[in-house]
C-alpha positions as CSV (number, residue, x, y, z in Angstrom):
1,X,-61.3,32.5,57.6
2,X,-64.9,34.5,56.4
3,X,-66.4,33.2,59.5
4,X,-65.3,32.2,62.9
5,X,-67.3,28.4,63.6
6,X,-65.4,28.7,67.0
7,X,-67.8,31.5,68.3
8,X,-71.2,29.1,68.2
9,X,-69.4,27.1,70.8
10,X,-68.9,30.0,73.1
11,X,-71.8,29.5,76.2
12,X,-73.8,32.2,78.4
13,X,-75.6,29.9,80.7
14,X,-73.7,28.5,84.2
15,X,-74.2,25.3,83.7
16,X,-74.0,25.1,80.0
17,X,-70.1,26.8,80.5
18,X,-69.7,23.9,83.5
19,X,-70.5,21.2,81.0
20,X,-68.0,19.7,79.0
21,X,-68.0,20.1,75.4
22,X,-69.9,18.1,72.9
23,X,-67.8,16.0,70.5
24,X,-67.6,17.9,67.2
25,X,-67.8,16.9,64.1
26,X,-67.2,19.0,60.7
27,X,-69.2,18.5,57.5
28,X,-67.7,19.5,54.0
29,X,-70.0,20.6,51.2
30,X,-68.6,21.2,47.8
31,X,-69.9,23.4,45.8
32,X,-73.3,23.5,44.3
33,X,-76.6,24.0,46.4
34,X,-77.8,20.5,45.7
35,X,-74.7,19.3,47.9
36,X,-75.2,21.9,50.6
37,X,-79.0,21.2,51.4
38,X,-78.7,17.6,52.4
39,X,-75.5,18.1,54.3
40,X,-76.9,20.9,55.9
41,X,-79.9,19.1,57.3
42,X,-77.4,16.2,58.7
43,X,-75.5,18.4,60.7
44,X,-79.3,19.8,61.8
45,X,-79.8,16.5,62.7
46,X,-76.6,16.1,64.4
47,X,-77.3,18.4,66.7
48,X,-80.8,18.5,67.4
49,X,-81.1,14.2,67.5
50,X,-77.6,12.7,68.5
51,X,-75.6,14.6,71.2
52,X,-73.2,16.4,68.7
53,X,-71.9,19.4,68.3
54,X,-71.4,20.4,64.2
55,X,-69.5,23.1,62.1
56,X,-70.6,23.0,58.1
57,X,-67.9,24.5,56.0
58,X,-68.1,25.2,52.8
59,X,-65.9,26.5,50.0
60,X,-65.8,29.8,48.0
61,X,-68.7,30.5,46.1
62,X,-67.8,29.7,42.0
63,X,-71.2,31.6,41.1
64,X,-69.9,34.6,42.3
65,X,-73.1,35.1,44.4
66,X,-71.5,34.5,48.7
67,X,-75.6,35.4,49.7
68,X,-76.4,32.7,47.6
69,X,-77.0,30.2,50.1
70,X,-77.6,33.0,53.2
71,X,-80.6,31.5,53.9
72,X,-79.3,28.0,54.4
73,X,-76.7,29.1,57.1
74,X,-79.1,31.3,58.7
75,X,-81.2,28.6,59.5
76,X,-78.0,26.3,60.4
77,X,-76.7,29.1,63.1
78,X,-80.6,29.2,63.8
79,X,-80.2,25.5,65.0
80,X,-77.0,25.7,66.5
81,X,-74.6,24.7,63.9
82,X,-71.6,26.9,62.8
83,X,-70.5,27.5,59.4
84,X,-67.6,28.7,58.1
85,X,-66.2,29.6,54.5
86,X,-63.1,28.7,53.4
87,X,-61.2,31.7,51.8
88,X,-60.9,32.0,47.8
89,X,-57.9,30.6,46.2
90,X,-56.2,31.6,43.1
91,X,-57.8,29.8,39.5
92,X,-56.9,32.6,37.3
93,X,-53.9,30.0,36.3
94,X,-56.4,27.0,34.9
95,X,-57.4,27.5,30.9
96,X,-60.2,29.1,29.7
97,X,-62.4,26.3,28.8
98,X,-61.4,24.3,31.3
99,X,-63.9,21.8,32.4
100,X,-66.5,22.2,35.2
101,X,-65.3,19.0,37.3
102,X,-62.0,20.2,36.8
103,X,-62.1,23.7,38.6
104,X,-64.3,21.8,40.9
105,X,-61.3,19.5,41.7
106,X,-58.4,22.2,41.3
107,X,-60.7,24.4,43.9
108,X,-61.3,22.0,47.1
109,X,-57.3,20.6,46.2
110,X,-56.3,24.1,46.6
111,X,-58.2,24.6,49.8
112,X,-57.5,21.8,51.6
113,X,-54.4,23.9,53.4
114,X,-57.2,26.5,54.7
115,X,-59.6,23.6,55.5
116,X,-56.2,21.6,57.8
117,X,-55.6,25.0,59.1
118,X,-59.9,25.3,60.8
119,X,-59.6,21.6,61.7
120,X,-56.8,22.2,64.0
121,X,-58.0,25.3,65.0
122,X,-61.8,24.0,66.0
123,X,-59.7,20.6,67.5
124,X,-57.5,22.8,69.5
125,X,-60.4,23.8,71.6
126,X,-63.6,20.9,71.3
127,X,-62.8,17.1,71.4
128,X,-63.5,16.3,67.5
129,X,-65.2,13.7,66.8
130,X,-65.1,13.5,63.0
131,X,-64.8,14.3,59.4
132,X,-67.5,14.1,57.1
133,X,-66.1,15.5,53.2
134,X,-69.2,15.1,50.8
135,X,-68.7,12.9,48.0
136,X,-66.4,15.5,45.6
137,X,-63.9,15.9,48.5
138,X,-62.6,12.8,49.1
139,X,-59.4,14.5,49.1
140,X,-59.5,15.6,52.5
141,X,-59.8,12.3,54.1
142,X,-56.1,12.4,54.8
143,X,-56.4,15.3,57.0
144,X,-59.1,12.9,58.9
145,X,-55.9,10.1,59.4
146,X,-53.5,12.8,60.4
147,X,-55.9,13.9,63.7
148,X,-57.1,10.3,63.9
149,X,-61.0,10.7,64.1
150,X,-62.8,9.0,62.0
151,X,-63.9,10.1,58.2
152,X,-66.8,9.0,57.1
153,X,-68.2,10.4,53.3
154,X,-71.5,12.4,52.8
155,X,-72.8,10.7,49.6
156,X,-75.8,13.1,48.4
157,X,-77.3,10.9,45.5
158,X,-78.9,6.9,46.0
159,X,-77.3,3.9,46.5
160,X,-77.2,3.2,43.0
161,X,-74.8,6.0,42.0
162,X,-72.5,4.8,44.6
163,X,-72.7,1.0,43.4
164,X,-71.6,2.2,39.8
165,X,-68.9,4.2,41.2
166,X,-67.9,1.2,42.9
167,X,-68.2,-0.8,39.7
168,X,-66.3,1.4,37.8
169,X,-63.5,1.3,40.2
170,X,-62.9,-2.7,40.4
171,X,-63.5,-2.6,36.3
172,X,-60.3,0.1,36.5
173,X,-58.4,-2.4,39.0
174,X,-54.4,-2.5,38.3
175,X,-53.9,0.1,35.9
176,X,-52.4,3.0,36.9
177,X,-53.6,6.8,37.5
178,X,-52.8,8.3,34.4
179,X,-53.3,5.0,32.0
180,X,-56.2,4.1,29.7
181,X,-59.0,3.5,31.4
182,X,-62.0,0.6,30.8
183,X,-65.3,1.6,29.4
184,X,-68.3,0.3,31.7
185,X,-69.8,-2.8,29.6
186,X,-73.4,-1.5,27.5
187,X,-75.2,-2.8,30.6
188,X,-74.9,-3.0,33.7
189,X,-76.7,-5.4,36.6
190,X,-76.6,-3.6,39.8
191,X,-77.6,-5.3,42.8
192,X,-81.3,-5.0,43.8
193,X,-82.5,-5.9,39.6
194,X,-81.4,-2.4,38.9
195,X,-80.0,-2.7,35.6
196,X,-78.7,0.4,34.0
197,X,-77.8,1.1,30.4
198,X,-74.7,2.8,29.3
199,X,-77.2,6.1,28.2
200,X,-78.1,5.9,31.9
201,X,-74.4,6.1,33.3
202,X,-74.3,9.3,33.8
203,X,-72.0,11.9,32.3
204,X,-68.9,11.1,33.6
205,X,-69.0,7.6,33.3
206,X,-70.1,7.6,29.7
207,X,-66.2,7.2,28.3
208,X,-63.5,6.2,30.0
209,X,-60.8,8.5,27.9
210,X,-62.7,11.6,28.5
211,X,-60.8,13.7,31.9
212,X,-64.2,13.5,33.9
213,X,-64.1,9.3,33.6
214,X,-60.6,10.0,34.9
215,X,-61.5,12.2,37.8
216,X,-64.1,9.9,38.8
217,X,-61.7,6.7,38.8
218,X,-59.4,8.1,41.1
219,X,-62.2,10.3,43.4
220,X,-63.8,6.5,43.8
221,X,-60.4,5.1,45.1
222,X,-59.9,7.5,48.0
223,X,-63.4,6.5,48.8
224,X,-61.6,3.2,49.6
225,X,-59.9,5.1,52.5
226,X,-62.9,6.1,54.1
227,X,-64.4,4.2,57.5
228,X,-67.9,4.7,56.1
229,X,-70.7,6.5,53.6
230,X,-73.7,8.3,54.9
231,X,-76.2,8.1,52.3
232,X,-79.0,10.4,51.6
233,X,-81.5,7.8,50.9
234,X,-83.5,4.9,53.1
235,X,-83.8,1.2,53.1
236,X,-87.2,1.0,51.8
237,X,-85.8,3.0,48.4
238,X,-83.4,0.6,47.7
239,X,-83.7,-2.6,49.8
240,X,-81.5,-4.8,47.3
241,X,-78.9,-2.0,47.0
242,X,-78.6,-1.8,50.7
243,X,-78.5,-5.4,51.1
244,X,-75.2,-6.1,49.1
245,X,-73.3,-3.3,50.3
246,X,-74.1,-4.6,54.0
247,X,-72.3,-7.6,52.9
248,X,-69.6,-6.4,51.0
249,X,-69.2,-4.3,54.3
250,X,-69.0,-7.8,55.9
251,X,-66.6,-9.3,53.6
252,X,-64.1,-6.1,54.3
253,X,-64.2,-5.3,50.3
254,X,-66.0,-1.9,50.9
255,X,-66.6,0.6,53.6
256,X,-69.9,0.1,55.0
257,X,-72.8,2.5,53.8
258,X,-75.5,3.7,55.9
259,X,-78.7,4.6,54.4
260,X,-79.4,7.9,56.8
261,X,-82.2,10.1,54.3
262,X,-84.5,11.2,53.2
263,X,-82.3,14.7,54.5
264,X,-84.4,17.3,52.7
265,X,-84.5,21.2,53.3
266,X,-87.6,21.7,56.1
267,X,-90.3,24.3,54.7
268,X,-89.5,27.9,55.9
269,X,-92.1,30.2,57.1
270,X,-91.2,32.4,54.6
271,X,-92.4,30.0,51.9
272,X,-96.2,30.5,52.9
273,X,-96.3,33.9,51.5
274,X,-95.5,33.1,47.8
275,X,-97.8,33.8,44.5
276,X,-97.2,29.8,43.6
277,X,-99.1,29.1,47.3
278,X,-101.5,31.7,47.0
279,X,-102.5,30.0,43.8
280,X,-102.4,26.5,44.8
281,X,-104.6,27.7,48.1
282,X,-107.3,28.3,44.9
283,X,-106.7,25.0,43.3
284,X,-109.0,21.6,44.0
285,X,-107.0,19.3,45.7
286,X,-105.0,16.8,43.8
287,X,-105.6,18.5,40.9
288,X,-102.0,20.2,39.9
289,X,-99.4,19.4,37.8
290,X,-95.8,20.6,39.3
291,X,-93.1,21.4,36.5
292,X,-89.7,22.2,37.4
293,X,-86.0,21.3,36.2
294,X,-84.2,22.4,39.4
295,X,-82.2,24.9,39.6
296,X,-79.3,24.1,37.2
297,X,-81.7,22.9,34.4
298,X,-82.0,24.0,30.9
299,X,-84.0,22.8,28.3
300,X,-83.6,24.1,24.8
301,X,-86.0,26.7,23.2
302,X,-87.8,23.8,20.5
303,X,-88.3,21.7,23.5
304,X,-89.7,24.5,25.8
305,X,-92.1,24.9,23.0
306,X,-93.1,21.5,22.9
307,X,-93.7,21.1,27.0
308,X,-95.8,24.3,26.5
309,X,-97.6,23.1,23.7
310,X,-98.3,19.5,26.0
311,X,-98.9,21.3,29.5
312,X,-101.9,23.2,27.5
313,X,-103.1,20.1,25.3
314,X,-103.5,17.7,28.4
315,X,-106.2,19.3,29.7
316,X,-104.7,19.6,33.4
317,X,-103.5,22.9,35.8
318,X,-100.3,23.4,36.5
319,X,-97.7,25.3,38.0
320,X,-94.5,25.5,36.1
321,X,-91.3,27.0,37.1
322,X,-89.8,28.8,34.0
323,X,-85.8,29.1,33.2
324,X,-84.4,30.7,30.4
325,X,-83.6,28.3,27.5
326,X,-80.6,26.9,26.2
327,X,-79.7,28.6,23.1
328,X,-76.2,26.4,22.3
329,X,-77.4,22.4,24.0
330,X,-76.1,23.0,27.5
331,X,-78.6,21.9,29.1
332,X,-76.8,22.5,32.9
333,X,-76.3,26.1,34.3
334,X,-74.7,25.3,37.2
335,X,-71.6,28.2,38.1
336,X,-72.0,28.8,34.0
337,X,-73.5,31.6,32.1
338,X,-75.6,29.0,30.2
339,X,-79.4,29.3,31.0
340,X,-78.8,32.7,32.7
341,X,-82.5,34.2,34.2
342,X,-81.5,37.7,33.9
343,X,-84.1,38.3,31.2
344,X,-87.3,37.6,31.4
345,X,-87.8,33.4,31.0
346,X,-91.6,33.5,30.6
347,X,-91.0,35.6,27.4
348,X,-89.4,32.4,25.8
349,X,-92.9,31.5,25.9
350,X,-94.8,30.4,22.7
351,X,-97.0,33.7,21.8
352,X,-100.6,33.1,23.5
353,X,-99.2,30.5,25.7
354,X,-99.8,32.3,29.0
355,X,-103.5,33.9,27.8
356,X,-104.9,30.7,26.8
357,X,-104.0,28.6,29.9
358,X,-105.1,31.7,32.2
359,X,-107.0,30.1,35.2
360,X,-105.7,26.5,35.0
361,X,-102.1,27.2,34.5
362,X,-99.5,29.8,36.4
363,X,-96.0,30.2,35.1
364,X,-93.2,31.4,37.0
365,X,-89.9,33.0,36.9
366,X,-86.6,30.9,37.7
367,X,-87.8,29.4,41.3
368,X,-90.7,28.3,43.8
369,X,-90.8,27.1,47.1
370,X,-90.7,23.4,46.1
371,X,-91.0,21.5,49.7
372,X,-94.1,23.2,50.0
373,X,-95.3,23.3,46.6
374,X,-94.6,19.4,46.7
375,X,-96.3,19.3,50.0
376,X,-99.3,21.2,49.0
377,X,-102.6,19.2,48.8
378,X,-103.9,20.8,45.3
379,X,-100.4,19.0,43.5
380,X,-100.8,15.5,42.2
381,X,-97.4,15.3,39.7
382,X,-94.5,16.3,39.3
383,X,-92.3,17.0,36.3
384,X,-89.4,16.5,37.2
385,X,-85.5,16.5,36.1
386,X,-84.9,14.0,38.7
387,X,-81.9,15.2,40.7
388,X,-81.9,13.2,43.8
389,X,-83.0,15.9,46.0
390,X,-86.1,16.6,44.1
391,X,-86.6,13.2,44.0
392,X,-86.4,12.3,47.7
393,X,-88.9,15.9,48.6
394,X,-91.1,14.0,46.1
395,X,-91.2,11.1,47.5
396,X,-91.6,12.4,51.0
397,X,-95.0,14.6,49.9
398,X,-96.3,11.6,48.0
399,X,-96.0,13.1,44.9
400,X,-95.3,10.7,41.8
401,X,-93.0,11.6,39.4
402,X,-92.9,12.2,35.3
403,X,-88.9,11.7,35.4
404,X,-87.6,13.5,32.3
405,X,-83.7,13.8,33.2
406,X,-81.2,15.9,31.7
407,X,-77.9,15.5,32.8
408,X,-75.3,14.0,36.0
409,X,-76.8,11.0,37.4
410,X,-80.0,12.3,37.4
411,X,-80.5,9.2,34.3
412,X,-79.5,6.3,36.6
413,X,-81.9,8.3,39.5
414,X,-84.8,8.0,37.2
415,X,-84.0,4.0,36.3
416,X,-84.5,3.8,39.9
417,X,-87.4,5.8,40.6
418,X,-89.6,4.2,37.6
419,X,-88.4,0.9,37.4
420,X,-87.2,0.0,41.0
421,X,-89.4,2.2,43.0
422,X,-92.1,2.4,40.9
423,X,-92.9,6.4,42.0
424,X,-92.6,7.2,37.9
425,X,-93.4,7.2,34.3
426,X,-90.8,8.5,31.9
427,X,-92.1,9.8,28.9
428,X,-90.6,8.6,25.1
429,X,-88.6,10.4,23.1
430,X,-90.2,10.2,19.2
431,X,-87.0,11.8,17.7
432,X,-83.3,10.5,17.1
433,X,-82.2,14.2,18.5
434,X,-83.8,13.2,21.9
435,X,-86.5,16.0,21.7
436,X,-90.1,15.0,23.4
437,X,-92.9,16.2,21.7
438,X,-95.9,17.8,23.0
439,X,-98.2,14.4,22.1
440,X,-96.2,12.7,24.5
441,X,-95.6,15.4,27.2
442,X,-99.7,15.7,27.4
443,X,-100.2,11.4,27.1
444,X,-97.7,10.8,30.2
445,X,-99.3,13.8,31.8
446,X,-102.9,12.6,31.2
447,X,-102.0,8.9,32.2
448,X,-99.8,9.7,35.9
449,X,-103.1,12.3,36.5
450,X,-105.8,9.8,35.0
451,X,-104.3,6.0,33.7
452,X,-104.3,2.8,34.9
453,X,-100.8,2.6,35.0
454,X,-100.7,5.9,36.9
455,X,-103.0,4.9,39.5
456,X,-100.8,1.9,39.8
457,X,-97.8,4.9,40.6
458,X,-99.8,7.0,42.7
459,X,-100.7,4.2,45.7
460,X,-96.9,3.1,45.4
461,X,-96.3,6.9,46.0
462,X,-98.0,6.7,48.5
463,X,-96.7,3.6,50.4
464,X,-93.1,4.7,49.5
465,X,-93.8,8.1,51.8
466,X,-94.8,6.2,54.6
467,X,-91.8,4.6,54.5
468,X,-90.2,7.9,54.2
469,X,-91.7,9.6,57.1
470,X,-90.7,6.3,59.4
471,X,-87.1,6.3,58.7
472,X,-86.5,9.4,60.9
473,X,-89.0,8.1,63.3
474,X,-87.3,7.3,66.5
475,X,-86.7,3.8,65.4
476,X,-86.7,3.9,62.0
477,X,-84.2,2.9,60.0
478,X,-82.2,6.0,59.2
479,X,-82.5,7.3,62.9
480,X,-80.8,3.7,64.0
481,X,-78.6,3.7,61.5
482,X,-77.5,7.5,62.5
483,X,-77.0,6.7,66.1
484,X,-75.2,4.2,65.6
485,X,-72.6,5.7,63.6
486,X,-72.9,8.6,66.0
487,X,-72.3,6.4,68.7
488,X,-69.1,5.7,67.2
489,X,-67.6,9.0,66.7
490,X,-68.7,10.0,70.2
491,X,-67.3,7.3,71.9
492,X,-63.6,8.1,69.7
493,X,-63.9,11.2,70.7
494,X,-64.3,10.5,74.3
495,X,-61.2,8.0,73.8
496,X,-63.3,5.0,72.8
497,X,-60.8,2.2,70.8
498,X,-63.6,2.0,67.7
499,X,-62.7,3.8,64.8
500,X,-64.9,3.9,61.8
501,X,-67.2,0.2,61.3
């Protein structure tokens, strides 16, 4: 192992080495920093809220980069959680141009040795009280059955997501691993009203004989194997969603799923010191449009031109976090060379661009401290590519959303946000190639800042973080629904009969 997650639990004070340990439970983050942040603040929580004791282990790093997420485990040891990294295994075998989810898959598979090999290690010394894989590495949940604890899957993204993997599983009922799989119908009628459009799937679930449909088919079965989901979202998000999974939990046709967010990265000291604060500090308040496309998102060089051209026609600051275009239509950099930052984004700038918005616009380089940009009083919008995260930090700071999606489920997360939550406005897309031009980038921005329909957005905003901030109150939703799942795992630990719901 790269780490030793036994060496957290090691005590200095009398009373503390008297006591006898807490019941353990290990979290599982695949790869990809928007799967480690939310996990990461559950096991926080874990510790710090519910009598537990936590280990977070993650796999080796696919970007090449092991300090990467330093920062992340710092704070976790900081707040009494161990980590550990599983060692590398051998890919040099897979093709070429083999497929992201593929190496995804081929790299937790090949780990899960190394990861049976900690488990029995941390349960040799600490009762443990269960396994929590996040939604990629289902195929661990055996190892769960083998040292009977309970297994319960992290799900990272909304309710939603998980109601079309479920859909897409009973659609793909009776035929085999390995046959020809069903296409989702055109539309889809979620519980809740969300309906969702087959451009809105998502990529994966877009054809059923491309591998990813494949992948996803048979990742959503094991889910079946699972005692539970904890969700990174809250009941006030998605009330009908929540609703019909609580009964099929009741009829026994699906594990139970417990809405346990919003589980968003806390702001860091650190954060405070940043040019993008220091210029927000000079801003008025509310007066700030936020543009950023997270940190795997890449938009192409026409279409950079045409936000630039809409940011500067619409009259409004901003503050927009700059990545290098897309020179080939990848518009996701994650663990790829696509959308690399090495050069200079803000030079794929249209000529002028940063001189003529001097003083009501500031563009930066590749990243920004976006809790606290989000958080900040002078921002009142948020472009946004809609991953969930993003989502659920903008929702927490009140912040509604221009949802302009690019890839993954972030489509189906920005169905929910405009048309179920009502914390958006998409903007239209005038050409059959999908580009947005700047007319539209600056009406959308000018109607969320100064429109009827965006006023409409903003006090919804508003109500929805209210709801945000009392789900982790001590009896809010999420916190309840936390305990008692902890509850569970304790008392199994302790040698309680429940297992699982």
């Amino acid at each position: 192992m790269h780490a030793r997650p036994m060496e957290s639990l090691v005590s200095t004070g009398t009373a503390e080495r008297t006591a006898p340990p807490r019941p353990h439970v290990v979290l599982v983050a695949s790869p990809g920093a928007g799967h480690l942040i939310p996990i990461a603040e559950l096991a926080r929580r874990l510790v710090a809220h519910h009598g537990l004791a936590a280990t977070l282990v993650t796999f080796a790093d696919l970007s090449a980069r092991p300090d990467a997420h330093s920062a992340v485990f710092s704070s976790l040891r900081d707040a009494g959680v161990a980590t550990a990294t599983l060692p590398a295994v051998p890919l040099d075998d897979l093709p070429a141009d083999a497929r992201l989810e593929t190496v995804l898959l081929e790299l937790i598979g090949r780990s899960v040795p190394h990861l049976r090999a900690l488990l029995l290690d941390i349960s040799s010394a600490v009762p443990l009280a269960a396994l929590v894989p996040d939604f990629f590495v289902a195929v661990t949940l055996p190892l769960a059955a083998e040292l009977g604890v309970p297994a319960y899957i992290f799900f990272p993204c909304n309710l939603t997501t998980l109601s079309l993997m479920r859909s897409a599983v009973e659609l793909n009922n009776g035929v085999a691993s390995g046959g020809e799989f069903r296409d989702l119908p055109d539309a889809l009628q979620l519980p809740g009203g969300v309906l969702l459009r087959r451009e809105d799937y998502g990529d994966g679930f877009q054809n059923s004989t491309e591998p990813v449909y494949a992948h996803l088919i048979e990742e959503g079965r094991r889910y079946r194997a699972a005692d539970g989901f904890l969700v990174n979202t809250f009941y006030d998000m998605e009330p009908g969603n929540a609703e019909e999974l609580r009964q099929a939990a009741e009829r026994s046709t699906f594990p139970p799923a417990y809405p346990v967010g919003p589980l968003i990265r806390p702001i860091s000291d650190e954060d405070a010191v940043s040019p993008c604060i220091e210029w927000l500090d000079r801003q008025p308040t509310g007066s700030v449009v936020y543009v950023s496309f997270g940190s795997a998102g890449s938009l192409s060089v026409e279409q950079t031109a045409e936000l630039a051209a809409g940011l500067e026609d619409s009259g409004h600051r901003f503050l927009w976090v700059v990545r290098t275009p897309s020179l080939d239509g990848i518009d996701f950099a994650m663990f790829t060379g696509h959308g690399s930052d090495k050069d200079d984004p803000l030079a794929w700038l249209p000529e002028g661009f940063v001189q003529r918005t001097s003083g009501r616009g500031l563009a930066v380089a590749s990243w920004a401290p976006q809790v606290r940009v989000l958080s900040h009083p002078a921002t009142a919008v948020f472009v946004s590519h809609c991953g969930w995260n993003s989502a659920l930090e903008s929702v927490a700071s009140g912040v509604p959303v221009v949802a302009w999606p690019l890839h993954a489920e972030q489509r189906a997360n920005a169905v929910v946000l405009s048309e179920k939550a009502g914390v958006a406005l998409s903007p239209r897309a005038a050409r059959a190639d999908g580009l947005i031009g700047r007319e539209e980038v600056a009406a959308v921005v000018r109607e969320l800042m100064e429109g009827e329909k965006g006023r409409a957005v903003r006090r919804r905003t508003g109500d929805l973080r209210q709801a945000a901030d009392a789900a982790w109150a001590p009896e809010g939703s999420s916190r309840r629904a936390m305990e008692e799942v902890a509850g569970r795992w304790k008392a199994a630990a302790l040698g309680g009969r429940a297992r699982g719901a």
